[in-house]
VOGU-3710 file (C-alpha; in Angstrom, 3 decimals, decimal comma):
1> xxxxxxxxxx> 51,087/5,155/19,477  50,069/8,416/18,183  52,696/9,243/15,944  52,348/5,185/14,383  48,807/5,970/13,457  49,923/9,457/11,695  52,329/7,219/10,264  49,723/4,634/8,753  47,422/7,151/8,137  49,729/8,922/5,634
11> xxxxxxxxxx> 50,682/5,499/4,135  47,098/4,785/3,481  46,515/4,257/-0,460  45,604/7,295/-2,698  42,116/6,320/-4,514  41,459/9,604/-4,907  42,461/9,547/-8,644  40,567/6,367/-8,996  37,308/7,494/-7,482  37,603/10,871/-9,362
21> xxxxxxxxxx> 38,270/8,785/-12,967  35,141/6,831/-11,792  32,983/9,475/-11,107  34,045/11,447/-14,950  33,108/8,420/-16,439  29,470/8,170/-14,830  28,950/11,948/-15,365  29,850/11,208/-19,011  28,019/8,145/-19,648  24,411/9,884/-18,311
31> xxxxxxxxxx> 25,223/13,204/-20,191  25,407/10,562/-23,634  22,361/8,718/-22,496  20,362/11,769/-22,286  21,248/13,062/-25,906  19,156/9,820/-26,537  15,693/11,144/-24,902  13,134/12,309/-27,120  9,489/14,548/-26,265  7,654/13,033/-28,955
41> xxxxxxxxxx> 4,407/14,671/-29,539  5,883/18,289/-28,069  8,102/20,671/-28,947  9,215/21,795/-26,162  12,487/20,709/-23,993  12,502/18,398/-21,433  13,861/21,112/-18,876  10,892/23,320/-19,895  8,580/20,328/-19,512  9,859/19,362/-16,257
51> xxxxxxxxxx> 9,603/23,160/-15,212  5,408/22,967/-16,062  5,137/19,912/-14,211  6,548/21,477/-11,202  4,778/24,914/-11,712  1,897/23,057/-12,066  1,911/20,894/-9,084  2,839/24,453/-6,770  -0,135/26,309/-8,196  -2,849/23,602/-8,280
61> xxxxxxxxxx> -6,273/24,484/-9,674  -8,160/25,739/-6,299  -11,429/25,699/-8,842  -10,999/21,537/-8,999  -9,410/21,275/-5,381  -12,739/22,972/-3,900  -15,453/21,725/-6,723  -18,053/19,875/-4,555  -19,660/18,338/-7,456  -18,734/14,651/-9,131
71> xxxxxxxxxx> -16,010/16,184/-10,924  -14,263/17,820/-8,031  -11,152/16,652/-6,053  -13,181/16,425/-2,423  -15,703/13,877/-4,146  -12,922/11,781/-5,635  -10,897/11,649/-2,908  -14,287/10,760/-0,874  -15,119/7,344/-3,380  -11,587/6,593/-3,165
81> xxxxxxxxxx> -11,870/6,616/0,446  -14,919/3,928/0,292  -13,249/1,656/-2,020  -10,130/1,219/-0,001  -11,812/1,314/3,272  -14,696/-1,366/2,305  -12,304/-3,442/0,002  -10,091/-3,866/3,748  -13,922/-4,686/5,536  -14,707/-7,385/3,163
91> xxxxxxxxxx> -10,939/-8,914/2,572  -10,793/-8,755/6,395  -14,156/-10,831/6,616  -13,172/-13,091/4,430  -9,445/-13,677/5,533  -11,019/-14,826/9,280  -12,145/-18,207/8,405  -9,479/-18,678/5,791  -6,766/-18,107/8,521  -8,485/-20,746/10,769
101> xxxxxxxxxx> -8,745/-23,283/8,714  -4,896/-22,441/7,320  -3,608/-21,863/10,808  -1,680/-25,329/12,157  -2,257/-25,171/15,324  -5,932/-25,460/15,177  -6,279/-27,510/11,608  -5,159/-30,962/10,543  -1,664/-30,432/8,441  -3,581/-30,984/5,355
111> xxxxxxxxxx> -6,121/-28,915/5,363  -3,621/-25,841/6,777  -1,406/-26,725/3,715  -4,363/-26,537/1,413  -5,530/-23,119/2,812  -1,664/-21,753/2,617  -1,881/-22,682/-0,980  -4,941/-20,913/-1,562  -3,866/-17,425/-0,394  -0,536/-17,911/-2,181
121> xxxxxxxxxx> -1,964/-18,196/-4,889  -3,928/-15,011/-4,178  -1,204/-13,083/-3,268  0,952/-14,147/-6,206  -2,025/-11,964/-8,788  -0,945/-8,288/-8,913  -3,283/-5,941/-8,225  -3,575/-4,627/-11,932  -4,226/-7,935/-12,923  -7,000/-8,200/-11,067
131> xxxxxxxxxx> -8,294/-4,723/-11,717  -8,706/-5,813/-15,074  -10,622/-9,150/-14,579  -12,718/-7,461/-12,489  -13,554/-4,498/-14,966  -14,086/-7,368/-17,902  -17,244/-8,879/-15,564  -18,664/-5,725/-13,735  -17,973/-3,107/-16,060  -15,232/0,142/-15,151
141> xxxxxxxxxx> -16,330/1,749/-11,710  -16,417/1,923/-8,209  -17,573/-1,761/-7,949  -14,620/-3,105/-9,735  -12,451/-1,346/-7,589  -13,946/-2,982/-4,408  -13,685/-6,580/-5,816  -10,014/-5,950/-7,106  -8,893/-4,226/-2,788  -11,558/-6,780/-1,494
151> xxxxxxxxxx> -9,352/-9,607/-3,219  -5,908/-8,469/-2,584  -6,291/-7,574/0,867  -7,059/-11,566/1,593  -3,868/-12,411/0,569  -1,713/-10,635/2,937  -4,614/-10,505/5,692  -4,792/-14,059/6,010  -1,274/-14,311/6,052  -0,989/-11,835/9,139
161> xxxxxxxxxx> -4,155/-13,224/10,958  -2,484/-16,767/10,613  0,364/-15,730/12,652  -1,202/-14,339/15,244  -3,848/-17,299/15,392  -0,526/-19,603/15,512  1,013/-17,279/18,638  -1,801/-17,805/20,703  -1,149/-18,478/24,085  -2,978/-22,148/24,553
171> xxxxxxxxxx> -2,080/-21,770/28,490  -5,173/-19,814/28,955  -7,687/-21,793/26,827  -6,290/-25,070/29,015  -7,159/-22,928/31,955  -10,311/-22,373/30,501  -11,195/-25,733/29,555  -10,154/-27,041/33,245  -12,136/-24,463/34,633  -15,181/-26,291/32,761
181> xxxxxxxxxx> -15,884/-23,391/30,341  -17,748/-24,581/26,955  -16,491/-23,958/23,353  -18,156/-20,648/22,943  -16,560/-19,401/26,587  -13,206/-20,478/25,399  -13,635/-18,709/22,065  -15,356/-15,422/24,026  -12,587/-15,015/26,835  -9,587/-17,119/26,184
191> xxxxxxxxxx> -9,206/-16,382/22,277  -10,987/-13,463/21,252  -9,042/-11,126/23,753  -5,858/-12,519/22,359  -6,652/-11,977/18,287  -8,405/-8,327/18,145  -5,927/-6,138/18,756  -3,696/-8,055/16,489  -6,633/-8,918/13,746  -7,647/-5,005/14,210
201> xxxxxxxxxx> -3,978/-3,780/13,566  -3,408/-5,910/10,560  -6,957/-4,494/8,693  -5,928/-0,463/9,946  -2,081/-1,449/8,193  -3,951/-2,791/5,100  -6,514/0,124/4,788  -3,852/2,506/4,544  -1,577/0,161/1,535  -5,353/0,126/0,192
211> xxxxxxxxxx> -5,462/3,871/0,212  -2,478/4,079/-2,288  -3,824/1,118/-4,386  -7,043/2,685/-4,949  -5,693/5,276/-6,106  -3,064/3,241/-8,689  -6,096/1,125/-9,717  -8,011/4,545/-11,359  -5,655/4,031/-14,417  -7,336/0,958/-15,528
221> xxxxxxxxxx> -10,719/2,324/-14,738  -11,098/0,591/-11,586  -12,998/3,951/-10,051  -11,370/6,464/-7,598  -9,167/8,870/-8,472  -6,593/7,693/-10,335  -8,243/8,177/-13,838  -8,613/12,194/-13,663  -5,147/11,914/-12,176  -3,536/10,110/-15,059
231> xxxxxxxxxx> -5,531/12,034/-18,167  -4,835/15,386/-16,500  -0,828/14,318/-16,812  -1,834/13,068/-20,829  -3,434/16,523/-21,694  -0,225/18,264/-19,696  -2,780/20,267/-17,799  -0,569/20,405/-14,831  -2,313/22,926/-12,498  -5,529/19,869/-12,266
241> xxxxxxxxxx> -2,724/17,018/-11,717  -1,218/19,405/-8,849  -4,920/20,204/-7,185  -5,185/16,264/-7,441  -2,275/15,396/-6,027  -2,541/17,656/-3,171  -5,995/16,351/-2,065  -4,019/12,912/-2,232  -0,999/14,176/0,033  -4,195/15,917/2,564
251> xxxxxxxxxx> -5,604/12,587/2,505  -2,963/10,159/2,968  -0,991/12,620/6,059  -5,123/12,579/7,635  -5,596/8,834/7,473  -1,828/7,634/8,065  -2,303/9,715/11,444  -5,970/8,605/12,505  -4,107/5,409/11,774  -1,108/5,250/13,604
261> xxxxxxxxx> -3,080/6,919/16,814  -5,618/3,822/16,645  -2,332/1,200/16,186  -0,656/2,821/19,352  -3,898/2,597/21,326  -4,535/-1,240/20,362  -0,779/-1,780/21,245  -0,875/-0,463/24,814  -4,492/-1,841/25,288
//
């Protein structure tokens, strides 16, 4: 058996040669494509370029990373905070009584299908999109950055708070109803306990997608830190982009494990 696998083994086909010509021909078709790059605006190369950026981003400006004022890193990274973590309050506030009345189970098939086209239709705006409405009526700022997470969290809220309105377990509220419970006792202790940890999950998962968005939606002016961010690249002063992009990495490793504690707690009740 042994020596017929040897055998087919040495039989096998040689693609060697093939996967070698292969390979030449990449290599050769990204060294042409990069004769094709230009640094407009600079004079320098793009390895020298690429060498600031990273020089920049290992020795960030401490002065900026530790500035307490409105101009510093800890402030930014503070409003940034707010927006994303009030934008998931008021989306989640808003997605509960969209996700009853779009939930099946508990709605005539009408009116579920007209709330499931409602937050598809939300979802379907991208987040820049909205950024930029939002700027248009309430001016660039903080403000507009709420509106814009406030807005896009409903969309994928709802959705998540419809599914776990639709797996609720109707053996206990029948329970509850033969045990002669009223509306509100059914709601208190047959359907409450069942949606929190679920409903609480979903908003702690969206806060942290918020996080990054908030920070995204600075480019158009939408507050946060995002703007400083994006004209420290422009100016190629690299040691500010790498102080703000350090705070960001702090921030994100801080909240995604605050996060993830408060998830597994909720999971094992």
């Amino acid at each position: 058996m042994n020596n017929r696998i040897e055998a087919a083994y040495e039989q096998r086909p040689r693609r060697w040669v093939f996967e070698l010509a292969v390979a030449l021909v990449v290599a050769a078709l990204l060294i042409w494509s990069g004769t094709a790059v230009e640094t407009a605006g600079t004079t320098q190369s793009g390895a020298t370029i690429a060498w600031n950026i990273l020089a920049g981003i290992f020795h960030p400006d401490t002065g900026l990373l530790f500035n307490f004022t409105t101009q510093g890193v800890p402030y930014l990274l503070l409003e940034t905070i707010c927006i994303a973590f009030l934008g998931t309050i008021v989306g989640a506030i808003i997605s509960i009584p969209l996700a009853f009345l779009s939930a099946s189970n508990l709605t005539p098939k009408p009116v579920a299908f007209l709330g499931r086209i409602i937050i598809m239709a939300i979802r379907t705006v991208p987040a820049f999109v909205y950024g930029l409405m939002f700027i248009r009526v309430t001016g660039p700022g903080a403000f507009a950055g709420l509106l814009t997470m406030s807005l896009c969290s409903v969309g994928m809220v709802s959705k998540m708070y419809i599914e776990s309105i639709e797996d609720l377990d109707v053996r206990v509220l029948e329970s509850l109803d033969a045990a002669g419970c009223t509306t509100w006792q059914k709601i208190r202790y047959g359907i409450l306990p069942q949606l929190m940890p679920n409903f609480a999950s979903t908003a702690i998962y969206r806060f942290d997608i918020n996080l990054r968005d908030a920070t995204v939606l600075g480019l158009v002016g939408a507050g946060g830190i995002g703007a400083p961010l994006i004209f420290a690249m422009n100016a190629y002063r690299w040691e500010e982009a790498g102080a703000i992009l350090a705070g960001l990495i702090v921030l994100v490793l801080i909240v995604e494990w605050i996060s993830t504690e408060i998830r597994v707690k909720l999971a094992r009740g």
